[in-house]
Residue, then its C-alpha position, 0 to 999 in steps of 0.5 A: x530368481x530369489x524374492x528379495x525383501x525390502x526392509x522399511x525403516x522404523x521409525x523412532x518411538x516416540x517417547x513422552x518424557x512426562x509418562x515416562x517418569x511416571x512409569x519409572x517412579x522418577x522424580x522429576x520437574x513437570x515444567x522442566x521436563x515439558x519444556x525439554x519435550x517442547x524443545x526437543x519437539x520443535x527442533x526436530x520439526x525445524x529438521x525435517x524443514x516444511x512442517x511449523x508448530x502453530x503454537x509456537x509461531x508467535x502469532x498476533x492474530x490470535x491475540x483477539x484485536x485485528x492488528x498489523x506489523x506496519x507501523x504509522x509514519x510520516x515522510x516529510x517531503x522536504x526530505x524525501x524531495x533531496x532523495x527523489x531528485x538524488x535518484x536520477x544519478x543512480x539511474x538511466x533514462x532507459x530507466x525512467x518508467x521504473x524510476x520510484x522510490x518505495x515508502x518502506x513502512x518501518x515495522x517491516x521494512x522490506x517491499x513492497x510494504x508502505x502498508x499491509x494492502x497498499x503501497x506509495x512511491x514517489x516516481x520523477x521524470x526529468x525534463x525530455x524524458x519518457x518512459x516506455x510503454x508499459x502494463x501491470x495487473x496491479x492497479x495504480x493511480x498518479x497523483x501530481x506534485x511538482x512540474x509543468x508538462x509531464x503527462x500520463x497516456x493510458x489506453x490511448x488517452x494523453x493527460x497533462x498533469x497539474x499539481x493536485x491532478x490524479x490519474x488512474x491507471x487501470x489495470x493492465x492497460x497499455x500506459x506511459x509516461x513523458x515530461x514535456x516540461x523544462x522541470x523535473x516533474x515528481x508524482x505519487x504513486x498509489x498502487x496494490x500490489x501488496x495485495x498480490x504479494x504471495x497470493x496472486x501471480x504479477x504480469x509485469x509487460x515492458x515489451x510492447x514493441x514486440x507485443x502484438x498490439x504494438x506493431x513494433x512501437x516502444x510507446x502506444x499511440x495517444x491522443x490529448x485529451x482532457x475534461x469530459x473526454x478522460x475519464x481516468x482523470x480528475x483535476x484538484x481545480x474541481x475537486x477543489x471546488x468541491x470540498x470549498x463548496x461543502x458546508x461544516x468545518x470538514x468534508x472528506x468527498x470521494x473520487x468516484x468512477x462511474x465504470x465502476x459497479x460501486x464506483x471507487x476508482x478501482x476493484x481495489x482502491x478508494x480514494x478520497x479528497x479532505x478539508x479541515x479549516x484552521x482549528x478545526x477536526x475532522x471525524x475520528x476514524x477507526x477501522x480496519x482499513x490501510x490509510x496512505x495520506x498527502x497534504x495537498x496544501x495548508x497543514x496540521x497535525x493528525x492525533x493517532x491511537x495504536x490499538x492498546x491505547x497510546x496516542x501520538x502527535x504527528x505534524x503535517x505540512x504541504x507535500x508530506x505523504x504519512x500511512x495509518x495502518x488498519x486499526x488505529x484511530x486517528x483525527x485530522x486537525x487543521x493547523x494555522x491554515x486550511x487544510x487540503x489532504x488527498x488519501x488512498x485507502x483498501x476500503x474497496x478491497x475490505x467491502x467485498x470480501x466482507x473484511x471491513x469493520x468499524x471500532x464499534x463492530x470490532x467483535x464482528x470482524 
């Protein structure tokens, strides 16, 4: 049988139109004519489909400054509470573990981003509902606003929840959610998943009935527990305490966890509790973390500075949750009266990968 010859294509030459000219002697506009290759380039490459000029990308990282797409903004509760309350028309009790209105952050605007790292919803829970079983490799803590009777199970520990309370979920454990109350109960949810978005797989587990550890049950089994016996748990009425017990005019106090080797409540999260007196400041700070902020009570305004230096006014009061994205320097000030703010930050995130830097050692970052 005769051989048959495979012919390859050729591929096209490639032709530079700068030397090109300079071989024919044309006379030519330099900068019109590698604005012609640059586009003709691009295009091409924009053909072929899996292929970017880094170049021509537009990349702010490279600017010198860290930086970020997200924006700080504020959602006022009183607003945000209409819309929350509005959500239970649109969803089903079968529904109610996922029931959560994500804070889009304006500068990108799409989920799961209320910051670069860091994500807050407010999730509702109407009176006789319960949420299913359920567990997640991301990390997430509760922080109480409104109602009476609503509790969180986690690993087999109930804990009702006060306004003020906070309560961890860790990861991948077994956890839901009841509302034992005669009210509507609306919490914070604090969680990471930012942070996995194209980077790490999400394990999402609804169906502990037909997971081993569930023997069939839709809800894991619990038992109350409070103080000393539910650790994942911390009451405002303390840390409350506290922060009146502390001298100065501020204090910014954190919630530590003791499981932990560095003792933030999470591999990931830190989170913290602030008081400022009336007319007072707290200490400016600039870094590179993602700061989420609820005021638990009094109010205020927060004085921020974007990284080219133009500082804005945002005012506070009790129940509006804002977000200060990485590198801008912000000041909390009490207003008429005693300030009481609880704050989440990817402190813990940054530490150990050796990411976080203050304004004063910006240049090593």
């Amino acid at each position: 049988m005769p051989s048959i010859e495979v012919l390859q294509p050729v591929p096209a030459p490639i032709i530079n139109p700068m030397k090109q000219a300079a071989l024919t002697g044309a006379t030519v506009d330099l900068d019109e004519l590698a604005l012609a290759a640059r586009n003709s380039f691009l295009a091409e490459l924009q053909e072929v489909g899996d292929y970017r000029a880094l170049w021509h990308n537009e990349m702010r990282a490279f600017d010198g400054k860290p930086n970020s797409a997200c924006v700080p903004h504020k959602w006022e509760y009183a607003i945000a509470r209409d819309i929350v309350l509005r959500s239970a028309c649109a969803t089903t009790p079968a529904e109610a573990e996922r029931r959560a209105l994500l804070m889009l952050n304006p500068g990108v605007r799409r989920a799961p981003y209320t910051s670069d790292t860091i994500l807050g919803a407010w999730q509702l829970l109407l009176p006789g509902e319960r949420a299913l079983c359920h567990r997640h490799t991301v990390f997430a803590l509760r922080f109480f606003i409104e109602g009476a009777g609503a509790y969180t199970a986690v690993g087999g520990d109930k804990m009702y929840m006060e306004p003020g309370d906070l309560v961890l979920t860790t990861q991948f454990a077994w956890h839901d959610h009841g509302n034992e109350g005669t009210t509507p109960a609306i919490w914070l949810d604090g969680l990471d998943q930012p942070l996995f978005e194209g980077n790490f797989p999400i394990n999402f587990q609804t169906r502990l009935m037909q997971h081993p550890d569930g023997e069939g049950k839709r809800y894991h089994d619990s038992t109350v527990k409070s103080g000393a016996e539910a650790p994942r748990q911390y009451k405002w009425a303390d840390m409350k305490e506290r922060l009146d017990a502390a001298p100065g005019s501020s204090i910014r106090l954190e919630y530590l966890n003791p499981s932990m080797v560095d003792q933030h409540v999470s591999r990931t999260i830190a989170a913290y509790a602030l008081r400022v007196d009336a007319n007072s400041r707290a200490k400016t700070r600039h870094d590179t973390c993602n700061n989420i902020f609820h005021c638990v009570a009094g109010d205020g305004v927060v004085y921020i500075t974007d990284r080219e230096g133009n500082t804005s006014e945002m005012p506070f009061r009790k129940n509006d949750t804002w977000v200060i994205p990485a590198w801008h320097a912000f000041t909390v000030c009490g207003g008429n009266e005693k300030a009481y703010l609880f704050t989440y930050t990817d402190f813990a995130t940054l530490e150990k990968l050796g990411f976080y830097a203050t304004g004063e050692t910006h240049e090593e970052y």
